[in-house]
TORFIRO-270168 format. One record per residue: residue number from 1; x, z, y of N, C-alpha, C in turn. Coordinates in nm, 4 decimals. Atoms other than C-alpha are relative to their C-alpha. Layout:
! TORFIRO-270168
resi:NUM, n_x:X, n_z:Z, n_y:Y, ca_x:X, ca_z:Z, ca_y:Y, c_x:X, c_z:Z, c_y:Y
...
END
This chain:
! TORFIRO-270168
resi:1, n_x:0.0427, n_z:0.0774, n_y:0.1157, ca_x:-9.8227, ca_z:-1.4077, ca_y:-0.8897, c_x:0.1227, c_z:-0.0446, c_y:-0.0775
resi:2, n_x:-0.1345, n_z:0.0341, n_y:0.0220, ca_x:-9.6156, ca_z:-1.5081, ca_y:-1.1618, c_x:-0.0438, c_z:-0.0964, c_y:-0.1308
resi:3, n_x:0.0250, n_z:0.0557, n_y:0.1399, ca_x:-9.6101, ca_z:-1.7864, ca_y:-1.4903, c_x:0.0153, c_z:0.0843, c_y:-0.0990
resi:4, n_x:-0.0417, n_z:-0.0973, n_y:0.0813, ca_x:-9.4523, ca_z:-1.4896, ca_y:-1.6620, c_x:-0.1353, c_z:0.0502, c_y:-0.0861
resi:5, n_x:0.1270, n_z:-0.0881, n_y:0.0824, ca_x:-9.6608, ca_z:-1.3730, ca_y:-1.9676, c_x:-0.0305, c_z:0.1606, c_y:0.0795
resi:6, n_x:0.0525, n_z:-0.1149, n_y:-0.0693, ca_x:-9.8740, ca_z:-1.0747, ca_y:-1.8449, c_x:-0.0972, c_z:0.0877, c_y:-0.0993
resi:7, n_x:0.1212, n_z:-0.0629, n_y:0.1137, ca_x:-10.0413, ca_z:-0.8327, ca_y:-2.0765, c_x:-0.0983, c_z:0.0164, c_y:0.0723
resi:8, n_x:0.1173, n_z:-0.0292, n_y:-0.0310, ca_x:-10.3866, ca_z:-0.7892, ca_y:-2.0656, c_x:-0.0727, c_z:0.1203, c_y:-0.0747
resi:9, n_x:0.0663, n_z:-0.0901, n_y:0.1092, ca_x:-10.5666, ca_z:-0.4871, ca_y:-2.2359, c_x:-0.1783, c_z:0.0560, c_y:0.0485
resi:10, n_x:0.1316, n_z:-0.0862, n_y:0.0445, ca_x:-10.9025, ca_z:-0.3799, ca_y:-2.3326, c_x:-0.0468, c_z:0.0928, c_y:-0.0904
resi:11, n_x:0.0693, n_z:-0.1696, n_y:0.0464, ca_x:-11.0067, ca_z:-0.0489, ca_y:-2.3745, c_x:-0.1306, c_z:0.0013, c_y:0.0174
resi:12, n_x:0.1191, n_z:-0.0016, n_y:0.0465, ca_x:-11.3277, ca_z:-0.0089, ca_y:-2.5473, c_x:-0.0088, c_z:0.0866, c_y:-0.0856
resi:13, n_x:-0.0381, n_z:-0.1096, n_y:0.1127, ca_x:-11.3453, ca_z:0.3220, ca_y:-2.7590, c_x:-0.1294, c_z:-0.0148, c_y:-0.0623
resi:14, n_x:0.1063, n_z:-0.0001, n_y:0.0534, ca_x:-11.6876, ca_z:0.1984, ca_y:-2.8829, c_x:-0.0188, c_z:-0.1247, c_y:-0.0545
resi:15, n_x:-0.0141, n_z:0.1511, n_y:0.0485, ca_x:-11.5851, ca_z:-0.1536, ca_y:-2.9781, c_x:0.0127, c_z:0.0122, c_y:-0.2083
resi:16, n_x:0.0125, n_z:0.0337, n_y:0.1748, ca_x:-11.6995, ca_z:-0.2726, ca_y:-3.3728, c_x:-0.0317, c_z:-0.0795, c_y:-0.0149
resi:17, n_x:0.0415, n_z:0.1647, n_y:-0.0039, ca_x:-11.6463, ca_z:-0.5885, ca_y:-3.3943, c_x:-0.0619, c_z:-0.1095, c_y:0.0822
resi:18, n_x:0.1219, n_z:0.0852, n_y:-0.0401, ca_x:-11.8954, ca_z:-0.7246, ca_y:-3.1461, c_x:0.0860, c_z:-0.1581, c_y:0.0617
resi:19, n_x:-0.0743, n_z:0.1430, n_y:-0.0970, ca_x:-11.6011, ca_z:-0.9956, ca_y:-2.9817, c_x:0.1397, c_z:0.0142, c_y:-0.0839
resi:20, n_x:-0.1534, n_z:0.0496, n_y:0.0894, ca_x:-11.2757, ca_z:-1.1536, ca_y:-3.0902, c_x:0.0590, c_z:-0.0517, c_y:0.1733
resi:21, n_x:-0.0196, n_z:0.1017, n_y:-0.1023, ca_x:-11.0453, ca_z:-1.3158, ca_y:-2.8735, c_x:-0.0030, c_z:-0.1191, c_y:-0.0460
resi:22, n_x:-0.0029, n_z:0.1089, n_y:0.0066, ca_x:-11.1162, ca_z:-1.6546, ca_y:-2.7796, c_x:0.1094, c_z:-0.0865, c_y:0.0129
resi:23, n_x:-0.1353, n_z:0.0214, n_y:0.0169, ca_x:-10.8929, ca_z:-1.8894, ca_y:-2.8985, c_x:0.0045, c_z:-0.1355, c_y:0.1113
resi:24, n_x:-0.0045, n_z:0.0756, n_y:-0.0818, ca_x:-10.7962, ca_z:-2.0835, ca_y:-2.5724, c_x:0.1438, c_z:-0.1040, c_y:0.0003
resi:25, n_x:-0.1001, n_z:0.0656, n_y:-0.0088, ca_x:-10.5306, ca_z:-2.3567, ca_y:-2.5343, c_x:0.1315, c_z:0.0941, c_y:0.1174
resi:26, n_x:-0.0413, n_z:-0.0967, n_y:-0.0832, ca_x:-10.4301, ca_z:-2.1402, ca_y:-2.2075, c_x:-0.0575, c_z:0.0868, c_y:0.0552
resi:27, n_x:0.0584, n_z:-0.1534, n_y:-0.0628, ca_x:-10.4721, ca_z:-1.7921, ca_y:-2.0840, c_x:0.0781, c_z:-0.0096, c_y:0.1023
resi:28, n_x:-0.0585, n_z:-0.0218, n_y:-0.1508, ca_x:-10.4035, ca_z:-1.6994, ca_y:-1.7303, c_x:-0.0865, c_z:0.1697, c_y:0.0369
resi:29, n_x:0.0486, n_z:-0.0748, n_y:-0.1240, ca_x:-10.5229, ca_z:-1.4439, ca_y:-1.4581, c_x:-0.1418, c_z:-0.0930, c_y:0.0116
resi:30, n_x:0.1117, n_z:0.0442, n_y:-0.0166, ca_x:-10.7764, ca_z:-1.6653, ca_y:-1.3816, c_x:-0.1580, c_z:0.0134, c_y:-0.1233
resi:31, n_x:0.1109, n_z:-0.0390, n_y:0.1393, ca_x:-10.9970, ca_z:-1.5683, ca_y:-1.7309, c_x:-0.0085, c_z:0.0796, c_y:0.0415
resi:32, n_x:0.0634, n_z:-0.1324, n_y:0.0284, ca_x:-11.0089, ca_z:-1.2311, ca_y:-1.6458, c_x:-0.1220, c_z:-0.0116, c_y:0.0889
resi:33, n_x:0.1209, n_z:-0.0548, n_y:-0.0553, ca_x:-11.2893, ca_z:-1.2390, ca_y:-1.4002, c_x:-0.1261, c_z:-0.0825, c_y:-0.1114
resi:34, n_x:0.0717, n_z:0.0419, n_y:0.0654, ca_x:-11.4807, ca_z:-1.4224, ca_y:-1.6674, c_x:-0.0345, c_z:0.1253, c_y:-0.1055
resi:35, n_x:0.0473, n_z:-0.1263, n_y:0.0558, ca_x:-11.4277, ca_z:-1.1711, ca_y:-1.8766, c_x:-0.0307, c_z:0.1389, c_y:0.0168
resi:36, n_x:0.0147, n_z:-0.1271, n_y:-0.0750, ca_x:-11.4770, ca_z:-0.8898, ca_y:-1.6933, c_x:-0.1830, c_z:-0.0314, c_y:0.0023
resi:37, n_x:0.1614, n_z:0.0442, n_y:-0.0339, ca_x:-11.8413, ca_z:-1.0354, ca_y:-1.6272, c_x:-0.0507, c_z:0.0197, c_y:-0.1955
resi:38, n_x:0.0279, n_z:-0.0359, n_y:0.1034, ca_x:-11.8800, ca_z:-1.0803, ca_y:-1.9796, c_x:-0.0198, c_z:0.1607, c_y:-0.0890
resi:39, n_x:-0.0261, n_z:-0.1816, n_y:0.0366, ca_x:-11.7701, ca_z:-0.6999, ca_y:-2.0797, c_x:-0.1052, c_z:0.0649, c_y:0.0630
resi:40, n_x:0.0625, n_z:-0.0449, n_y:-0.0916, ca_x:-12.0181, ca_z:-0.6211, ca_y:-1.8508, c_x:-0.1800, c_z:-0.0380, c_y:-0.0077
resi:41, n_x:0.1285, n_z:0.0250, n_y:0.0761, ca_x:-12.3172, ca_z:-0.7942, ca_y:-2.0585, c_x:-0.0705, c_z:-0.1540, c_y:0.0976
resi:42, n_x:0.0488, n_z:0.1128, n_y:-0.0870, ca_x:-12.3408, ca_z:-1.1222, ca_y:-1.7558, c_x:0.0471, c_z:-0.1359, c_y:-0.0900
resi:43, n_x:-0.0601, n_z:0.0941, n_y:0.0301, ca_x:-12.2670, ca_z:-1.4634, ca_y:-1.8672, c_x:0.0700, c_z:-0.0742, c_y:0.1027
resi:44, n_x:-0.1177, n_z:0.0298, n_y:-0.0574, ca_x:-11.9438, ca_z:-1.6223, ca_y:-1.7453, c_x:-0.0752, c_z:-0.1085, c_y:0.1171
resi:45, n_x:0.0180, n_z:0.1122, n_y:-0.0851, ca_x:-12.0077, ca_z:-1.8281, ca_y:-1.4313, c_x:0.0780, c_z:-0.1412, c_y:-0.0418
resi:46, n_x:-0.0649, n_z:0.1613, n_y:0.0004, ca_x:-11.9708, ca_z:-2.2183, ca_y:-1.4125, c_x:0.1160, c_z:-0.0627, c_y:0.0157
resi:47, n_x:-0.1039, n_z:-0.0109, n_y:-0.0653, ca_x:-11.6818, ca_z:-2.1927, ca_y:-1.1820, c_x:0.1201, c_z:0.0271, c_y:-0.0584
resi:48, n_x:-0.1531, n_z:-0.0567, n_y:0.0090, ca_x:-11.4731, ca_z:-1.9825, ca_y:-1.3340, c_x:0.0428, c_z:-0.0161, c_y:-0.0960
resi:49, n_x:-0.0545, n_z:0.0576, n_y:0.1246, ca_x:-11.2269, ca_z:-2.0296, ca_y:-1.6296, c_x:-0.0846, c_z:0.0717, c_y:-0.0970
resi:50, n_x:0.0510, n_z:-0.0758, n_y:0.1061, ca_x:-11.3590, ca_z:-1.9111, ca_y:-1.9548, c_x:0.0491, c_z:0.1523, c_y:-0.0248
resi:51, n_x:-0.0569, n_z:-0.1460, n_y:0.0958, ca_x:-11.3275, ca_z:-1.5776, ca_y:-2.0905, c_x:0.0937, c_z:0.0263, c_y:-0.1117
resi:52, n_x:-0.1240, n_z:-0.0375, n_y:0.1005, ca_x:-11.0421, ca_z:-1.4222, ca_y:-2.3147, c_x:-0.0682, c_z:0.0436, c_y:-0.1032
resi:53, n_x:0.0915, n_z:-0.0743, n_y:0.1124, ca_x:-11.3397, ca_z:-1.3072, ca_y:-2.5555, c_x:-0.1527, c_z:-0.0690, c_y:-0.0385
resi:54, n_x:0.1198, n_z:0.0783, n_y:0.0674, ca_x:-11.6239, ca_z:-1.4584, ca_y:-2.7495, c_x:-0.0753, c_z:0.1427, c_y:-0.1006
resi:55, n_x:0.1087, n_z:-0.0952, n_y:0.0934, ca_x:-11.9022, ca_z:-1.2512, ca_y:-2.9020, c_x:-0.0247, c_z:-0.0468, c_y:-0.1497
resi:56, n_x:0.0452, n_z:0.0025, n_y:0.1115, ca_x:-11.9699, ca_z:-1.2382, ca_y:-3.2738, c_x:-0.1116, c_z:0.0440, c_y:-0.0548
resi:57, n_x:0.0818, n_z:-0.0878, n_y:0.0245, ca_x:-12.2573, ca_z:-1.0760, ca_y:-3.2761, c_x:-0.0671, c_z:-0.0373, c_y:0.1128
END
């Protein structure tokens, strides 16, 4: 593990518009399983940090 910025990428070759990123005070490791659930059409559990992505649509 590290504080070190860490890229994150999403590959979506069918993405038009439907999400933005969400604009969070802090991003970590710990968002991605939120968003991973999300990408995936679930809504983010209680537990876990928010997601790196908000739907527009």
């Amino acid at each position: 593990h590290t504080l070190s910025p860490v890229p994150f990428v999403i590959f979506d070759p069918q993405y038009s518009g439907e999400y933005k990123m969400a604009e969070l005070a802090v991003r970590g490791l710990s968002n991605v399983a939120g968003t991973i659930l999300n990408l995936l059409g679930f809504e983010n559990v209680e537990d876990y940090d928010p997601s790196l992505i908000e739907f527009t649509q």
